[in-house]
Structure formats: structure tokens, C-alpha cells
C-alpha positions in Angstrom: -3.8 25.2 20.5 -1.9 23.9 23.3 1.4 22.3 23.0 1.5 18.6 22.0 0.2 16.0 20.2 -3.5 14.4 19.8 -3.8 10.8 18.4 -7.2 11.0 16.3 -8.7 7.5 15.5 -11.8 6.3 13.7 -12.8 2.6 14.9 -15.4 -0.1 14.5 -15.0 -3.5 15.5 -11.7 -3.2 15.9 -10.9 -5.4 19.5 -8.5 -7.8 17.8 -5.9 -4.9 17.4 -6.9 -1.7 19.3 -5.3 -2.3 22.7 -2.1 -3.1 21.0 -1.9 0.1 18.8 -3.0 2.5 21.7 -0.2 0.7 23.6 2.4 1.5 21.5 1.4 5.1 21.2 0.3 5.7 24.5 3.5 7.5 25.6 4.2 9.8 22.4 0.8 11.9 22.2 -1.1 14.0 25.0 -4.4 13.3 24.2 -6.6 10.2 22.2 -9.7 10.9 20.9 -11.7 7.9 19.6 -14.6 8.1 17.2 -16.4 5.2 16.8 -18.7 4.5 13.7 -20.7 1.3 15.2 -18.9 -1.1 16.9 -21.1 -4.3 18.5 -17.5 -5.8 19.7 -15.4 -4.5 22.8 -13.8 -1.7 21.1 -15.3 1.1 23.1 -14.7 -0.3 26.5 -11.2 -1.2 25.3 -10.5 2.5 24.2 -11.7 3.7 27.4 -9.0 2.2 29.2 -6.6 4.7 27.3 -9.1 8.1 27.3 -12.4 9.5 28.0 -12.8 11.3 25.0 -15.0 8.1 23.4 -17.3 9.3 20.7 -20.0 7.7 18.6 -20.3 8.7 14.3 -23.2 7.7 12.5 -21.8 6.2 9.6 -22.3 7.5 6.1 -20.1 6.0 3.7 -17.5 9.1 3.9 -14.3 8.4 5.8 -13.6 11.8 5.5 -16.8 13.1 7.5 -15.8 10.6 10.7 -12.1 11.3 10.5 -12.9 15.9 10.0 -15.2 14.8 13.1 -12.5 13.2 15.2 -10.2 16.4 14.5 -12.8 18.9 15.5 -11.9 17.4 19.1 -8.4 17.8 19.0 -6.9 20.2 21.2 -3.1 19.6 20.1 -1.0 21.6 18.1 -0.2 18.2 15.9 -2.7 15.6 14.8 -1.5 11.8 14.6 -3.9 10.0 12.6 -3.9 6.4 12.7 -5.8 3.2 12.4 -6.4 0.5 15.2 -4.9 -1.8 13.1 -0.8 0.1 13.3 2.0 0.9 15.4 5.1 3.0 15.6 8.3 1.5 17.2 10.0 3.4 19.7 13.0 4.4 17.7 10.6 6.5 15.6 8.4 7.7 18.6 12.2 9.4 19.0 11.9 11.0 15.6 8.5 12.6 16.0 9.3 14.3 18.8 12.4 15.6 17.5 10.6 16.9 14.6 7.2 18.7 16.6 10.7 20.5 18.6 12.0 21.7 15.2 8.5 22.7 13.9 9.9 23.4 10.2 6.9 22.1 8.2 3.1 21.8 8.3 3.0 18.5 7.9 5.4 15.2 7.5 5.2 12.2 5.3 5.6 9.0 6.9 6.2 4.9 5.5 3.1 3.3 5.9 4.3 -0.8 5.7 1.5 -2.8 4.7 2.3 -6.5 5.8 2.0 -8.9 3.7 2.6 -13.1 3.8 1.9 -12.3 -0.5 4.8 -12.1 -2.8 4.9 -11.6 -6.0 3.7 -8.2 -6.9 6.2 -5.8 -7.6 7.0 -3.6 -4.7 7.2 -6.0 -2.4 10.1 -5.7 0.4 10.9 -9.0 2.2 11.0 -8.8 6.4 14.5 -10.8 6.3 17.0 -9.1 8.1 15.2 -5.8 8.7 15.9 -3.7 11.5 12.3 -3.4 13.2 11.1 -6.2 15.4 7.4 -5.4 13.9 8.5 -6.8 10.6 9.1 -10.2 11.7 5.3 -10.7 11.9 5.0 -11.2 8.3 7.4 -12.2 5.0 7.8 -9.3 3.8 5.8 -5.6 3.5 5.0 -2.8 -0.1 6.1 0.1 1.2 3.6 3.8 0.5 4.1 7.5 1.6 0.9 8.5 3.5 0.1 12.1 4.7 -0.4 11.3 8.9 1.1 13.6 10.7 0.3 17.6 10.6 -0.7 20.7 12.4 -4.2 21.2 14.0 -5.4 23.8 11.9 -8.6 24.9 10.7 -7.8 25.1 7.0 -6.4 21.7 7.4 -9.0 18.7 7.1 -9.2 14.7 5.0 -11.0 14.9 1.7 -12.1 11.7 -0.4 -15.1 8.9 0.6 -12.0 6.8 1.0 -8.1 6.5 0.7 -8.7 9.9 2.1 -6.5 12.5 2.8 -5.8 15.9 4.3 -3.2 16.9 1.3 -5.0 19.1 -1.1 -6.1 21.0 1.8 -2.5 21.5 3.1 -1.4 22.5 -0.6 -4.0 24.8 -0.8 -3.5 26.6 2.6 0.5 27.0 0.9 1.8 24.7 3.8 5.1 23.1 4.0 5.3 19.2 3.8 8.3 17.4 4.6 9.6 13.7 4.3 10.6 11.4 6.9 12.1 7.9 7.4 9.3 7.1 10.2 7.3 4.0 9.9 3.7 3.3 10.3 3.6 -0.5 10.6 0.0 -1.8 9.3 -0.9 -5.4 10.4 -4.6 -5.2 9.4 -4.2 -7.3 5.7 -2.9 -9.9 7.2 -6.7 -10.6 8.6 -7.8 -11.8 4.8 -11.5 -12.3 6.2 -11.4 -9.1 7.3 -8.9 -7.4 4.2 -11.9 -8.9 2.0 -14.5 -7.4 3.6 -12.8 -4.0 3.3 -11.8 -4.0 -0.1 -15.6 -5.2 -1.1 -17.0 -2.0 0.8 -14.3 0.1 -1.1 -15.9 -1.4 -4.2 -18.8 -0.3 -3.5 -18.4 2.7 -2.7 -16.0 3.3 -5.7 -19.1 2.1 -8.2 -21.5 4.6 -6.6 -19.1 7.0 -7.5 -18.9 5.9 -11.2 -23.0 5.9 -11.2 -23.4 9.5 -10.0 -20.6 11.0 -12.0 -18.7 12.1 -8.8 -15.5 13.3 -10.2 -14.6 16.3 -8.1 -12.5 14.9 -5.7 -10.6 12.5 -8.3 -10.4 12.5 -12.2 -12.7 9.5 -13.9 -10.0 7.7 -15.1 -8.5 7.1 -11.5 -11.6 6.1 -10.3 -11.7 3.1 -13.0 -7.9 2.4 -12.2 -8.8 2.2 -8.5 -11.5 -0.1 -8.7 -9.9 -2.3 -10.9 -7.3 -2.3 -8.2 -9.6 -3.3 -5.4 -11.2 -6.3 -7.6 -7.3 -7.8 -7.9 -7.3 -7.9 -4.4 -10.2 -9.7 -4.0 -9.3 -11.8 -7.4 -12.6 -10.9 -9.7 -9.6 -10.9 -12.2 -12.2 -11.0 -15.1 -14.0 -7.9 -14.4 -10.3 -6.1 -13.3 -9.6 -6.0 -16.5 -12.7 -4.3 -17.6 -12.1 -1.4 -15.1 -8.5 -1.1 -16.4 -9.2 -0.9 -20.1 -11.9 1.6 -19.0 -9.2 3.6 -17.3 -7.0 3.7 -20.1 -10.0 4.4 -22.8 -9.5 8.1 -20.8 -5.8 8.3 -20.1 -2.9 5.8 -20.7 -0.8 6.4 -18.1 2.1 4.0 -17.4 0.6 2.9 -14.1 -2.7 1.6 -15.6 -0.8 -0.3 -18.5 1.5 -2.3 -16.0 -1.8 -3.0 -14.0 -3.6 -4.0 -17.0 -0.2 -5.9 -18.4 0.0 -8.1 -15.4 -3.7 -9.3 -15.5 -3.5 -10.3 -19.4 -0.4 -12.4 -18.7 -2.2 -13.6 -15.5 -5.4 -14.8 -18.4 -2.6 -15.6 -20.6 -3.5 -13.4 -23.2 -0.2 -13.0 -23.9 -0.4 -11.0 -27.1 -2.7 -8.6 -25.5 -0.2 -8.2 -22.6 2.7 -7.5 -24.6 1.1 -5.2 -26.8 0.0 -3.0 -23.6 3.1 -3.6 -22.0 5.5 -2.4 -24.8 3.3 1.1 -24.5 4.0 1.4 -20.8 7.8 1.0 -21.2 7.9 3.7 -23.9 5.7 6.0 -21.7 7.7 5.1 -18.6 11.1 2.8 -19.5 12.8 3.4 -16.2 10.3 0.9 -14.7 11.7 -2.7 -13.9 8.5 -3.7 -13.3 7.2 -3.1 -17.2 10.4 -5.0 -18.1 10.1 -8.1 -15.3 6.9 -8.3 -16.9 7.4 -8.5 -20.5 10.1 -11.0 -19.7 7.3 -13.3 -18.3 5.3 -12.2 -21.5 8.6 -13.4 -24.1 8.9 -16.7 -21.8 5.5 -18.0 -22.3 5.8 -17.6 -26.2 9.3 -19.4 -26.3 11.8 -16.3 -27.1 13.7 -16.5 -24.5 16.3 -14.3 -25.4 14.2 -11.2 -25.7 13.3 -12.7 -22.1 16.9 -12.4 -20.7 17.4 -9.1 -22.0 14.2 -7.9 -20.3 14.7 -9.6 -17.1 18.6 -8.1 -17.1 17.1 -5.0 -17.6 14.9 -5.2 -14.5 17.8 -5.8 -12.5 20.1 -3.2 -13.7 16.9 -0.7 -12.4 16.1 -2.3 -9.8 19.7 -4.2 -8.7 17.3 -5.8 -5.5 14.8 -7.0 -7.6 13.7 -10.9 -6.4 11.4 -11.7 -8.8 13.7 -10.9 -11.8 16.5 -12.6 -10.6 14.4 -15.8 -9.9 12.9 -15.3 -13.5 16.4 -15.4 -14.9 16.9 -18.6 -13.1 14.1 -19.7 -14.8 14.5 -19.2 -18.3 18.6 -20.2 -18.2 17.1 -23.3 -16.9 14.6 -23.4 -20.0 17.1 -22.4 -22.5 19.7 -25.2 -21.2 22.3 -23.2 -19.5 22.5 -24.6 -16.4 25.8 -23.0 -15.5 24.0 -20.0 -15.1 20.7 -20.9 -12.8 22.1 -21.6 -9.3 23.7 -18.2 -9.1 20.4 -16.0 -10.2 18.4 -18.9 -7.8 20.5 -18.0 -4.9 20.4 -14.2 -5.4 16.6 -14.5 -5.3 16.5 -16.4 -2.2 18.8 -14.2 -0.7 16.5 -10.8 -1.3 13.2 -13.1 -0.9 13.6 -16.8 1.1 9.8 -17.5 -0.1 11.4 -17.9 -3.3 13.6 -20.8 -1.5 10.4 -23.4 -2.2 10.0 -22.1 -5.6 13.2 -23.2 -6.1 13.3 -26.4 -4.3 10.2 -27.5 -6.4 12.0 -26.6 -10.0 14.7 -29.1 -8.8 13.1 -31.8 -8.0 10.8 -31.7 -11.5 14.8 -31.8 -12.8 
């Protein structure tokens, strides 16, 4: 393989975002190689302003098939894989290179930051103050490790329908994977027509999965967990919980039972939740999520000192936990100690100003 770097993307209909992301890559890889699985927008004739190497992918319901087509036309000694819909900043465009010159590992892990104007859900990272100017297009971002960035090799290729990735392959071939600070910064959810549509085709794709008994790339009980998932998103709330309970039927893992926690209290089956809840922090009680949550649980059945304790908890874990210290606002205010609720209000505000309304709202129902 020749020295360098070859951007591999898979695209359709993707002209609201594709000249932007090819321009902020342009100058970090030596070659681009688009695939395109049926676009009926301007998508091809704006990626041929960047590259000639423009191909067309029937589409077949396998991500991995278009994205193992793109790198069959690599010619670089590392693959870049990203989506029209993501950057990288300069000061990280530094980084990669620094690393392809070291050439210690196979592959690297980098940040993928999803943006998000949503808060609420544990994870989630507010945009105030933070170094990259890409942030400010959004509140805040949830933050995931994603396998993008790794040598062209043959043994090396993406496996799954979707959320696919080229990691078990890697693994398998005994390479070396490394971790980075890098950022991928994805824009894409903010679209919510467009996030919608995406995480209904996921759905669908997940089911058929389910209906042929297709458990060779992931175990049944993820498969239920990651549907459930996808309905959230889309709020079919109702038949989340199904998938969830499902999931857990095989295999109670801690992950499942916060997911399933937080849609009972969400249905205010509050019993339910608590019950599932108190399993996940035995299984897992280094979580401040499980905690934050069965704070909300104690709240809504009046025992609001289990509710403090749980919501202290969460922030001795997690000391830059928003949610919890704006839930401890909350129930100080409920339990009459209102010497207490403008310090844990501020706090919150501080590590998430969406909570600054919140706030304002609570004091003028005072």
C-alpha cells in the first residue's frame, strides 16, 4: 500500500452536509473514495468536486457490504472512515498525523460527539465552555468510542447490518488498538426529520433480525436491548419496554435494567422501576446513573430522604453530574429546606445552563 491516508465514505442524499465534511478533511487524507447507495439529491456532483473515485452501491440493507466495498478501493496504508454528516477540527487533524508517523498500533479509537439540543439522559456533556468551536452548534453532545481509523489490510473489514464495525476483525487478525483523545464531531441528529427516519430503518432492520433468528454477529439479548433503544428515540415508549423486558428475560445486565428503569419511571410505574432499578445497582453500584434514577423513583413516592441519599450518591460518582445536582435542588425545595436549594440550583446551571429555565419556572410556581 502506498503511504498515506484514504477517506472512505458511504453517502445517500446527503447535500445538506457533504461539502462541509469533505472540507474539513480535504487536507489530512490523500485520497477520497465515495460510495454512493442511491442518492436523487446533489450528493454525487458535490463529491466530485473533491475526487473522481465516485461509485454507485446497490443498496441491500447491510452497511457493512457498502462500507467492505468502499475499502476495496482504498489504496492507503490507513483508512479514515466517516459519515457526510462529521468533521474533525484542525487541532486533531495534527494528532492523526502524528500518530500514522509513529505507526505503533493497527488501529486507533476516536470520540465520536453526537450533538444534541436534548438533555436529560445520562451521558450528556453540555457545549458551555468547551474548547472546540464545533461544539457551539448545539447545547451540549454524549460522548462514544468508535473504531474509525486503521490500517488497509485485507484481514481487516466492518461486520454487522448496522452500528457496524471493523473490531472483531482486527481482534481476530491479533492487531493492536490504541486510544486517542481525537474527536469526530457528528451533526447529523440534530436533523430530527432526518434522525427519525434513520432510527425507523434501524428498526427495521433490527426486527428482521429477530424474525430470522440472526444471532451470529450479536447475542439475542442485545438485539432486544438495541431495538428497545431505537424505539426511545423515536418515543414508541410503550413497545420499548417490551423489547427491554425481552432483553432481560435472556440476560440482566446492568445496562438493560437502567434502560428499562428509566422508561417505568417515565410510565410512572414507579414500583416496577424501583424494583428493576435496585437489581442494576447491586449488579453495577458504581453507576450514578442507577442512583440519579432511583432518587427520581423515592421522590415521586414522597420519601425524600432515601431520595437525598441517592441523589448525593450520584454526585459523589459522578462529582459533574447536572441532573443530580438539580434533582437535589428539587427535593430540598419539596422537603422545606430552602437554605439548601439555591446552592445545588446554581451548581446545575453551572455544568448545564438548560437547566437555567428549569429553574426559573420552579421559582416563579414559589
Amino acid at each position: 500500500m502506498d503511504k498515506g491516508i484514504s477517506l472512505c465514505m458511504i453517502i445517500k442524499n446527503e447535500e445538506k452536509w457533504l461539502e462541509n465534511c469533505l472540507d474539513s478533511i480535504k487536507d489530512l487524507v490523500d485520497e477520497i473514495i465515495i460510495v454512493d447507495t442511491g442518492s436523487i439529491d446533489k450528493s454525487k456532483e458535490i463529491a466530485k468536486k473533491f475526487t473522481d473515485k465516485v461509485y454507485n452501491f446497490e443498496w441491500c440493507d447491510d452497511f457493512s457490504k457498502a462500507r467492505n466495498f468502499c475499502i476495496s478501493k482504498a489504496t492507503k496504508q490507513w483508512i479514515l472512515s466517516l459519515d457526510a454528516d462529521e468533521v474533525i477540527a484542525d487541532t486533531d487533524k495534527e494528532k492523526i498525523r502524528k500518530i500514522v508517523k509513529l505507526d505503533e498500533a493497527d488501529a486507533f479509537y476516536f470520540n465520536w460527539r453526537d450533538y444534541v439540543n436534548a438533555t436529560g439522559f445520562y451521558g450528556w456533556i453540555s457545549s458551555k465552555g468547551d474548547k472546540y468551536k464545533e461544539s457551539s452548534i448545539a447545547q451540549g453532545f454524549y460522548n462514544t468510542k468508535v473504531l474509525r481509523f486503521f490500517k488497509n489490510k485485507e484481514e481487516y473489514f466492518f461486520e454487522g447490518r448496522i452500528h457496524e464495525t471493523p473490531y472483531n476483525s482486527i481482534i481476530d487478525d491479533s492487531g493492536k488498538i490504541f486510544d486517542t483523545d481525537i474527536v469526530i464531531h457528528h451533526f447529523g441528529n440534530l436533523d430530527k426529520e432526518r434522525f427519525i427516519e434513520k432510527k425507523r430503518k434501524y428498526i427495521e432492520l433490527l426486527k428482521q433480525r429477530i424474525k430470522n433468528k440472526d444471532f451470529k454477529e450479536k447475542a439475542e439479548d442485545y438485539v432486544y436491548f438495541e431495538i428497545a433503544n431505537e424505539l426511545t428515540n423515536v418515543g414508541e415508549l410503550k413497545e420499548a419496554i417490551l423489547f427491554y423486558e425481552k432483553a432481560i428475560e435472556i440476560n440482566e445486565l446492568p445496562l438493560y435494567l437502567l434502560g428499562l428503569g428509566a422508561l417505568y419511571i417515565h410510565e410512572k410505574q414507579y414500583d416496577n422501576a424501583e424494583k428493576i432499578l435496585k437489581k442494576a445497582v447491586l449488579s453495577e453500584p458504581q453507576n450514578p446513573a442507577i442512583h440519579n434514577n432511583l432518587g427520581v423513583v423515592y421522590v415521586e413516592k414522597k420519601e425524600y430522604s432515601k431520595a437525598i441519599r441517592k441523589y448525593e450518591k450520584a454526585v459523589e460518582l459522578k462529582p459533574d453530574f447536572a441532573d443530580a445536582y438539580f434533582n437535589l435542588g428539587v427535593v430540598y425545595r419539596l422537603n422545606k429546606k430552602l437554605n439548601k436549594v439555591q446552592g445545588f440550583f446554581e451548581k446545575a446551571i453551572e455544568l448545564n445552563p438548560s437547566f437555567k429555565s428549569k429553574v426559573e419556572k420552579l421559582g416563579g410556581e414559589m
